[in-house]
C-alpha positions as CSV (number, residue, x, y, z in Angstrom):
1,X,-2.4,18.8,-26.0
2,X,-1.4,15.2,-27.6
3,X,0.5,16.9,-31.0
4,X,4.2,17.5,-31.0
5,X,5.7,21.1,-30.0
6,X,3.2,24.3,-30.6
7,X,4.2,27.0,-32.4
8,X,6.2,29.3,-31.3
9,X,8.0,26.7,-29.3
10,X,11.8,27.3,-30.2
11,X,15.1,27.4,-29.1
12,X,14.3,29.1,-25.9
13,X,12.9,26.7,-24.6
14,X,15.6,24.8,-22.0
15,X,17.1,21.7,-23.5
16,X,18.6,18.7,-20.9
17,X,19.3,15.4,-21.4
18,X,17.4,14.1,-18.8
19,X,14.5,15.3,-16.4
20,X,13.6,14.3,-12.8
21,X,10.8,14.8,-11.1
22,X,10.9,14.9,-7.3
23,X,13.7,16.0,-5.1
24,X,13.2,13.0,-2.6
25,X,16.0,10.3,-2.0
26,X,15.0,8.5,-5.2
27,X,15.2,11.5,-7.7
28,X,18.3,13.2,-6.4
29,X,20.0,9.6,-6.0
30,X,18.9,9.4,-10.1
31,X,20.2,12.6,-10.6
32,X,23.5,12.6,-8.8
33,X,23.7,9.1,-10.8
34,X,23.2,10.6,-14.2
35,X,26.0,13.1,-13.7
36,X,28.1,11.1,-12.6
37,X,28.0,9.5,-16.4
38,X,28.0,12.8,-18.0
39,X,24.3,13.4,-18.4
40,X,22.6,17.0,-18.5
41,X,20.1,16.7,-15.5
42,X,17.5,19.2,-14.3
43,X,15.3,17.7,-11.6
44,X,12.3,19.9,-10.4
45,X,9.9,19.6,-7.2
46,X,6.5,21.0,-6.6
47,X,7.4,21.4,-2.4
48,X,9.0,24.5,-1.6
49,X,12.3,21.8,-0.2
50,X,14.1,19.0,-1.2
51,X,13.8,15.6,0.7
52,X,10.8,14.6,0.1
53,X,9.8,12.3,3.1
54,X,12.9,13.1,4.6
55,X,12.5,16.4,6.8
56,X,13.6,17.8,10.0
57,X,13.1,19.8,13.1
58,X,15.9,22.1,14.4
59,X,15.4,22.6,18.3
60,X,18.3,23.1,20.3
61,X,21.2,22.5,17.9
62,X,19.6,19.5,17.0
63,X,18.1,18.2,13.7
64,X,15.3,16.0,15.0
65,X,14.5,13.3,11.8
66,X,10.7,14.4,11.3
67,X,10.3,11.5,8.4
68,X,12.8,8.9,6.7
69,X,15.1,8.3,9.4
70,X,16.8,4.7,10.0
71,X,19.7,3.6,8.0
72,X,19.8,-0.5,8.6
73,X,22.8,-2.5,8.5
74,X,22.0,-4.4,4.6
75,X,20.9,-0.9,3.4
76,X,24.1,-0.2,1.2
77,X,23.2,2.3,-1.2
78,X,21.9,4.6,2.0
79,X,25.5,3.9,3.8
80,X,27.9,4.3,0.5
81,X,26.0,7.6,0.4
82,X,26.2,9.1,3.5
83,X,30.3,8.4,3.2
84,X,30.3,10.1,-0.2
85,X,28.8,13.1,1.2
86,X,30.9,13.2,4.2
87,X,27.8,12.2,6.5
88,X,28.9,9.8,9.8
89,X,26.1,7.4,11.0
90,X,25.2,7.3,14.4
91,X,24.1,3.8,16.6
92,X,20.2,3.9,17.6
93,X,20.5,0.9,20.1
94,X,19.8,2.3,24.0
95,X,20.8,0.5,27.4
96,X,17.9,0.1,29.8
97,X,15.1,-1.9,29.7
98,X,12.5,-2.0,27.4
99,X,8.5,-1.2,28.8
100,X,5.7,-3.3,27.7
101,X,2.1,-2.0,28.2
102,X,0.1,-4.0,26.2
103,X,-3.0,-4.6,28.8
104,X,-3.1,-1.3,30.6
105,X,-0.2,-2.3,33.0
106,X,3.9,-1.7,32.0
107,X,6.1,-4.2,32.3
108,X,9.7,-4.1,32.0
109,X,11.4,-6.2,29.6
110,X,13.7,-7.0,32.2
111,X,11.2,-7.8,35.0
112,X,10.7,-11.1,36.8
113,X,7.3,-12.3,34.9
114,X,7.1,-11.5,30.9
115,X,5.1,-9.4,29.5
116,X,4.1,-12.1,26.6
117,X,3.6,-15.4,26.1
118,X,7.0,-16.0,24.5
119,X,6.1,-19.0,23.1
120,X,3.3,-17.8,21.0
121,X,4.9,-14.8,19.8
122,X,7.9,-16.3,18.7
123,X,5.5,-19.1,17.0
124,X,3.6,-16.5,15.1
125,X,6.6,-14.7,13.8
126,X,8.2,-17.6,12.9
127,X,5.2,-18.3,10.7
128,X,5.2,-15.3,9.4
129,X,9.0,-15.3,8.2
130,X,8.5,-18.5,6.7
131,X,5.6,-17.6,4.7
132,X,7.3,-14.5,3.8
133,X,10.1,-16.6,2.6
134,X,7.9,-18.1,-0.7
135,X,7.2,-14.6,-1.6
136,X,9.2,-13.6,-4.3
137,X,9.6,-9.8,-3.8
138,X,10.3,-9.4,-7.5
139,X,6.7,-10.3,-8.4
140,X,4.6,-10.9,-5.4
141,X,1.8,-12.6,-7.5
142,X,4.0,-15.4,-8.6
143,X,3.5,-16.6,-4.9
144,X,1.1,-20.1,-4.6
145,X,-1.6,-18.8,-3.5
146,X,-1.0,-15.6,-3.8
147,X,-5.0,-14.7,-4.6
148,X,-6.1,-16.2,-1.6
149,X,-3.0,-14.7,0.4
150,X,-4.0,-11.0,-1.1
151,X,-7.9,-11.2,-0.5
152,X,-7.1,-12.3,3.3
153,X,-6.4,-9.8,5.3
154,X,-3.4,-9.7,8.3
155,X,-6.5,-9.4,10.9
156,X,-8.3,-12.3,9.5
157,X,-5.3,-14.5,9.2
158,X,-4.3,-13.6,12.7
159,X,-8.0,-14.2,14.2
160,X,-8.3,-18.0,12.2
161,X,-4.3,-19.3,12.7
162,X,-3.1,-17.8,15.9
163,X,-4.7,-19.1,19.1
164,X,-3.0,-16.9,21.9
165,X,-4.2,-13.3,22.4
166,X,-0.6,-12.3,22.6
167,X,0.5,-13.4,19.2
168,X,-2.2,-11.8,17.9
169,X,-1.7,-8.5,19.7
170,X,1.8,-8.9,18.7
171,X,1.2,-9.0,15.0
172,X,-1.2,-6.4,14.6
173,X,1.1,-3.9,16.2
174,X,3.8,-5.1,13.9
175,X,1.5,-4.3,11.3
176,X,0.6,-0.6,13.1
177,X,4.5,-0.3,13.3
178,X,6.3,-1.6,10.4
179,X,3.2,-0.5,7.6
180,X,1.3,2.1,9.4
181,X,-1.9,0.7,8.6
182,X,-5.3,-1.1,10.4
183,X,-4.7,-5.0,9.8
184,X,-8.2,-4.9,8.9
185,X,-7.2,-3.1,6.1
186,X,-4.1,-4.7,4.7
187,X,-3.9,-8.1,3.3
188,X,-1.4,-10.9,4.2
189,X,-0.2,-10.9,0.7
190,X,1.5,-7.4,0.9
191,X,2.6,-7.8,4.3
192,X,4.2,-10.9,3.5
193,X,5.9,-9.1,0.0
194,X,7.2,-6.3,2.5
195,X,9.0,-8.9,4.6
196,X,10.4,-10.5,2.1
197,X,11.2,-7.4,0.4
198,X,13.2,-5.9,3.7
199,X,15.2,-9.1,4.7
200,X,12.7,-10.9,7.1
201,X,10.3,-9.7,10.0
202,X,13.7,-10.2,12.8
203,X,15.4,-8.3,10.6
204,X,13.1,-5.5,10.1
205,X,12.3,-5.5,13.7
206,X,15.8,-5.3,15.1
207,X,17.9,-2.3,16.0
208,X,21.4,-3.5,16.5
209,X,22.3,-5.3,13.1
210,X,18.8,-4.8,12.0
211,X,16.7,-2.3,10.0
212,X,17.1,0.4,12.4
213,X,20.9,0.1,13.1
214,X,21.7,3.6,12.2
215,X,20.5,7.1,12.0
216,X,22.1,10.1,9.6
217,X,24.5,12.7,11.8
218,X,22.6,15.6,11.5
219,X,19.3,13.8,10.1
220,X,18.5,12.0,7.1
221,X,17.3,15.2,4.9
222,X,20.9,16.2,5.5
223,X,22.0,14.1,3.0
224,X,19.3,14.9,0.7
225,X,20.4,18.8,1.1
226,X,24.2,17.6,0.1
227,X,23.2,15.8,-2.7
228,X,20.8,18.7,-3.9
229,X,23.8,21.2,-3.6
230,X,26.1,19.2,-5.6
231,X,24.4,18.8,-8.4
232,X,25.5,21.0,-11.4
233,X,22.2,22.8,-11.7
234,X,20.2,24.2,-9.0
235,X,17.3,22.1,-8.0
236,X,13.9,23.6,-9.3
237,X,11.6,23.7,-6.5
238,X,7.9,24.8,-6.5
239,X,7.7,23.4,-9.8
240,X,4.9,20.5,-10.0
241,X,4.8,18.6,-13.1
242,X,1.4,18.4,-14.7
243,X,2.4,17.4,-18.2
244,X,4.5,15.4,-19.5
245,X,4.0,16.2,-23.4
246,X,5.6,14.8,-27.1
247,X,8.4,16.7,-28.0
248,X,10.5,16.7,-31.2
249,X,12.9,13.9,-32.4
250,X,16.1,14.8,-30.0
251,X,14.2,15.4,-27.2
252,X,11.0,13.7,-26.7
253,X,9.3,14.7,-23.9
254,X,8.1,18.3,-23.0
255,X,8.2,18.2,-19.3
256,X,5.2,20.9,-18.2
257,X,3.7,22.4,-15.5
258,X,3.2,26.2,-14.0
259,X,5.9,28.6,-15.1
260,X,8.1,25.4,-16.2
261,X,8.3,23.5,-20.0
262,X,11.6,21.8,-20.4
263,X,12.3,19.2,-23.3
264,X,14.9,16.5,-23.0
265,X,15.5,13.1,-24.2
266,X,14.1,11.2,-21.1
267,X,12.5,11.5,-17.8
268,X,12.5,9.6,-14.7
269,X,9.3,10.4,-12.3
270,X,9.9,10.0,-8.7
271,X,7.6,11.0,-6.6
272,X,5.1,8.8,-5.0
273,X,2.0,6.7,-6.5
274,X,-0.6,9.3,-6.2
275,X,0.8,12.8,-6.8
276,X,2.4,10.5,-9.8
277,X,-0.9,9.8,-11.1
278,X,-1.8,13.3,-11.0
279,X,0.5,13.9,-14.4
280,X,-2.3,14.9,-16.6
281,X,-0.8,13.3,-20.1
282,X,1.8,10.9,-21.0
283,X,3.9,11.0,-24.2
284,X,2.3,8.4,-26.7
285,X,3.0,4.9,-26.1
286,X,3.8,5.5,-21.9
287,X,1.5,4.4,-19.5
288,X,2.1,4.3,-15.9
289,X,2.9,1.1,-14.3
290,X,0.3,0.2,-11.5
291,X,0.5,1.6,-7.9
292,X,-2.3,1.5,-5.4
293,X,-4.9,4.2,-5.7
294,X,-4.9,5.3,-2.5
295,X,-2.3,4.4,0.7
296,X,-4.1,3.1,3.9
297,X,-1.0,4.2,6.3
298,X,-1.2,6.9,7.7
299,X,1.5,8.3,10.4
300,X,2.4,11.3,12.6
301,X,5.5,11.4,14.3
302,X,6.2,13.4,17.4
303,X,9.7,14.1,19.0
304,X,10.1,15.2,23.1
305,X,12.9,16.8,23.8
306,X,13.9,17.4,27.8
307,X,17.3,18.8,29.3
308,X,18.3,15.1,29.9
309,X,17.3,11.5,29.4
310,X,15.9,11.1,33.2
311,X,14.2,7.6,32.0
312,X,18.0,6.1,32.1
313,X,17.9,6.7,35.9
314,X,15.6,4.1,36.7
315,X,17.3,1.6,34.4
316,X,14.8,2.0,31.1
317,X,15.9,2.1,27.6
318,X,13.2,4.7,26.9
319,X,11.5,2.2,24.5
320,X,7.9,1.4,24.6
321,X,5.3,-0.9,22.6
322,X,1.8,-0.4,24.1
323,X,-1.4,-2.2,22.9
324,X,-3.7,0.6,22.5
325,X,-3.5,4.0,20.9
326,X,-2.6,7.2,20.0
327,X,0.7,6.5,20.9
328,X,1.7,2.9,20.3
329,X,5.4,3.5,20.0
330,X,8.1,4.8,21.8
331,X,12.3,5.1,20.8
332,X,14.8,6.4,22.4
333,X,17.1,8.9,19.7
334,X,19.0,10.9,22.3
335,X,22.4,9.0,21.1
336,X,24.8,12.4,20.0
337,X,22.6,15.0,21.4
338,X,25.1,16.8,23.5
339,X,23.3,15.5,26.6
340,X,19.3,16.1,25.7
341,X,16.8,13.3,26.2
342,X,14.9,12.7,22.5
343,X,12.1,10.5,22.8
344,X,10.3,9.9,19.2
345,X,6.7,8.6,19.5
346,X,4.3,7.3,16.5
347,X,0.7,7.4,15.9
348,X,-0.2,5.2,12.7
349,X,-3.4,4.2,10.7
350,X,-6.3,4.7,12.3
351,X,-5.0,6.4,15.8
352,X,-2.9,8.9,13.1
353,X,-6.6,10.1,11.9
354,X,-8.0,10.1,15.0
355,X,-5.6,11.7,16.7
356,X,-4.9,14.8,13.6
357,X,-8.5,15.4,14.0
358,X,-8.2,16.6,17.8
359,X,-7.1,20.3,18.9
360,X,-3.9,20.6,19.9
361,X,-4.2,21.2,23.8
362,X,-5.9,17.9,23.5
363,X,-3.1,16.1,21.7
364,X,-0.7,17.4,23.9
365,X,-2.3,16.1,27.4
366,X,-2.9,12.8,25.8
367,X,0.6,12.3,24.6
368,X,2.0,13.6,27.7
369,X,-0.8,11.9,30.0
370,X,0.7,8.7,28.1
371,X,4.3,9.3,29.0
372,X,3.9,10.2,32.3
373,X,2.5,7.1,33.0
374,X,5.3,5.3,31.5
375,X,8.6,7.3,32.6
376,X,6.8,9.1,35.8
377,X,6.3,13.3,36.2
378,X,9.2,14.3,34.9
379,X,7.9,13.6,31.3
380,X,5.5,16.5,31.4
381,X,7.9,18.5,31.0
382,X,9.6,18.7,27.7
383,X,11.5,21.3,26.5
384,X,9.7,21.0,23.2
385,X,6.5,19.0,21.7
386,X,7.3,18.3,18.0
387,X,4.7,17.0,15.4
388,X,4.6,16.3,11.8
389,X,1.8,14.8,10.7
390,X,2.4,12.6,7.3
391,X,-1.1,12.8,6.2
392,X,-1.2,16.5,5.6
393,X,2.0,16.6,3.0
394,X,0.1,16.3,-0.7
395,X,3.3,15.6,-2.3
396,X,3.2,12.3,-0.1
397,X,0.0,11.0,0.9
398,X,0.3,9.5,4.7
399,X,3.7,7.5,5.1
400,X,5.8,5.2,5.3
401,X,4.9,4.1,1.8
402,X,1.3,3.3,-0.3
403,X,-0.3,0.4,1.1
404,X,-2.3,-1.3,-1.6
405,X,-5.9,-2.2,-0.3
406,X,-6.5,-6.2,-0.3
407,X,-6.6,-7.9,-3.7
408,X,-5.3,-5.2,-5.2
409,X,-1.5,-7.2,-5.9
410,X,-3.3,-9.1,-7.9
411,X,-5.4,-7.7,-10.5
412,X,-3.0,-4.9,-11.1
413,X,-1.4,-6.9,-13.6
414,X,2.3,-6.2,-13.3
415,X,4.3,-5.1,-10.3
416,X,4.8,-1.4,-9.2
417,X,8.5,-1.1,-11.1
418,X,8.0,-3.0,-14.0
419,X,8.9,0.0,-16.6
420,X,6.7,0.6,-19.4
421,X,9.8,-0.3,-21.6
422,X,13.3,-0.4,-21.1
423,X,14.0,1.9,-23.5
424,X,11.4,4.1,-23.2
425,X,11.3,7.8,-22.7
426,X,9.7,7.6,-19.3
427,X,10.8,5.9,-16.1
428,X,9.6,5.5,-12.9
429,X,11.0,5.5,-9.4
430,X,10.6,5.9,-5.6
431,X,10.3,3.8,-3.0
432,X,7.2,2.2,-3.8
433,X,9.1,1.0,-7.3
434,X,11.5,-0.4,-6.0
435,X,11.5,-4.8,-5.1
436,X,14.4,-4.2,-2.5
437,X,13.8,-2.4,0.9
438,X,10.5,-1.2,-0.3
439,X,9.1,1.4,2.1
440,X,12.5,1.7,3.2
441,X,15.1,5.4,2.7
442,X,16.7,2.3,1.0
443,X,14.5,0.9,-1.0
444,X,14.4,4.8,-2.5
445,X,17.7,5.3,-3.4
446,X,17.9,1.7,-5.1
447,X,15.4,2.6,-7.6
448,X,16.3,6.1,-8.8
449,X,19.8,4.3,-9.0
450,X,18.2,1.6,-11.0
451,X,16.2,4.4,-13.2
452,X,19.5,6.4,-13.8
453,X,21.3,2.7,-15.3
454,X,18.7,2.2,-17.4
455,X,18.6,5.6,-19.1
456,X,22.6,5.4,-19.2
457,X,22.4,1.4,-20.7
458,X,19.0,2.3,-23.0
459,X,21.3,5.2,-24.6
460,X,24.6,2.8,-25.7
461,X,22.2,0.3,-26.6
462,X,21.0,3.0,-29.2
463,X,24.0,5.4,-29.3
464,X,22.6,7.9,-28.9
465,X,24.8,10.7,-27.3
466,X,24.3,12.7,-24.4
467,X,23.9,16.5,-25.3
């Protein structure tokens, strides 16, 4: 349908000022930002929960952060949250030493030869950072050279400017860590945008005073559940948006989809890229700003939980980088457990696939095959065996956020949160729109915040009154 409102379309159908779509970070930040300034708010999600890649296990009195997890010390919006919503943060940084297995032998961080060339690595991340540096995050394409930077991937650049195996090695599992993506498959122009973007590769790597600093008490979807329940009206889940339709001169937009039609004065969309471009129609004049067609990360993220953290008796942090796959990364994240050892392990890009596509027996010995030759027998034996695999969640497409494929910065015309206009009926947000902190719990919260202004500038600019 591309007319106005069909017949028979009346006063019973609901009437709010403003409608979000998506109950992750980004809409309910939007939302509790809107009714804060007085605004009408519905906001409606097709999953049958709020948080959107946010999400928990609950094992042993614990909720286990299954998604969206670190809260970094720059990350503002995340912090002022969590205080409003009564939510303390807990420290992620754990004493021990750090294991190293990046040629088929572990090395302890704290051992008497290193496991890297030091020299090199620190060379190629200093590049890196000071590459990032010319990036503007605001509009990567600005960048000199940014065609060339966009069609050459992180692999490529590694392979032609970094002469030591271990800085290479070193990069790409930066790149399997921080983007959850092959190198092969990303180019240097977004990697270098999502430095920029997050503060800098040494911040974005670091725990202490980095972009890991913190976790949520009680897990990150905690404080999407508070900020759900305070919101005047009840969250609408199971409700996907296909439509978004012309409405009448008050309230512009029909907001549609199975067992929902809703008309208010504007909308803000916040889910990600892809289930975004799934909205069949647009009200006239509204066109979606670019986002990548399809995400090349991929993640699944596992959390062991034993009766104690046994690795501390030998001295080890329970931290791991390892140079080949399925699992590539291991934290520690048994800080406030009431005494339980929590190990969180990753599988990203290419291992994630690999690794979804094997029975479950067979994930299990490998993961604990893995461990055991890290921390010794006692890992075999975990209380629990936690997965969630990213990829399978359509509302979200893989994880941590879309990863463009190469070249695509730069013929998609205009970045991913440049708004169709500023006073337009439509807005975007989510993490992906967002220039800060993009991939980032962060870089969520920043842009439904942003969205929420807008509406709230866009209607004093006009006056038009909130009803």
């Amino acid at each position: 349908m591309t007319g106005g409102l069909p017949a028979g379309t009346g006063p019973a159908e609901p009437t709010v000022d403003v409608v979000v779509v998506g109950a992750g970070l980004a809409g309910l930040a939007a939302a509790t930002e809107l009714e804060a300034a007085g605004r009408r708010v519905q906001v409606v999600e097709a999953l049958s929960r709020v948080g959107g890649r946010t999400a928990s296990h609950h094992r042993y009195g614990q909720a286990l952060d299954a998604g969206g997890a670190y809260v970094g010390a720059r990350h503002t919006r995340v912090r002022e949250l969590a205080r409003r919503f009564g939510l303390p943060l807990i420290p992620t940084a754990a004493p021990g030493a750090n294991l190293y297995d990046l040629r088929g032998e572990p090395v302890r961080a704290d051992a008497g030869r290193p496991a890297f060339n030091a020299l090199a690595v620190g060379d190629a991340l200093d590049r890196l950072d000071d590459l990032a540096a010319d990036v503007p995050p605001t509009d990567p394409r600005t960048a000199a050279d940014a065609a060339e930077l966009d069609r050459l991937t992180v692999a490529g650049w590694a392979a032609r400017e970094l002469a030591h195996p271990d800085a290479r090695l070193l990069v790409d599992l930066l790149v399997r860590q921080m983007l959850a993506a092959d190198p092969a498959d990303v180019s240097l122009l977004h990697l270098l945008f999502y430095l920029s973007s997050g503060g800098g590769l040494h911040y974005l790597t670091a725990f202490s005073g980095g972009a890991q600093q913190d976790r949520i008490a009680g897990g990150a979807h905690l404080l999407a559940d508070r900020m759900a329940a305070a919101l005047t009206r009840p969250v609408r889940l199971g409700t996907p948006v296909t439509d978004l339709r012309p409405g009448d001169d008050s309230h512009p937009v029909r907001v549609v989809g199975p067992g929902l039609a809703v008309r208010c004065a504007s909308v803000i969309v916040a889910v990600p890229p892809g289930p975004a471009a799934r909205i069949r129609s647009l009200p006239p004049g509204v066109r979606q700003p670019p986002a990548p067609a399809r995400t090349m990360g991929a993640t699944v993220k596992l959390h062991l939980v034993y009766d104690r953290p046994f690795w501390t008796d030998a001295g080890l942090s329970g931290w791991v980088t390892a140079g080949t796959g399925p699992l590539r990364y291991i934290v520690d994240d048994s800080a406030g457990r009431a005494g339980l050892g929590v190990l969180v392990g990753f599988v990203t890009g290419p291992d994630a696939h690999r690794y979804a596509a094997q029975a479950p027996v067979v994930r299990r010995a490998a993961v604990l095959d893995r461990l055991a030759g890290w921390f010794g027998p006692a890992a075999r034996r975990p209380l629990a065996l936690l997965e969630r695999d990213w990829q399978a969640e359509p509302t979200v497409e893989g994880c941590y956020a879309a990863v463009p494929e190469p070249g695509w910065w730069t013929t998609a015309g205009r970045p991913p949160w440049s708004a169709t206009a500023p006073d337009g009926p439509v807005l975007w947000a989510g993490t992906e729109r967002s220039p800060e902190f993009y991939g980032h719990l962060e870089g969520a919260v920043r842009s439904g915040q942003r969205a929420a202004r807008q509406i709230v500038a866009a209607d004093a600019a006009t006056g038009r009154v909130a009803r």
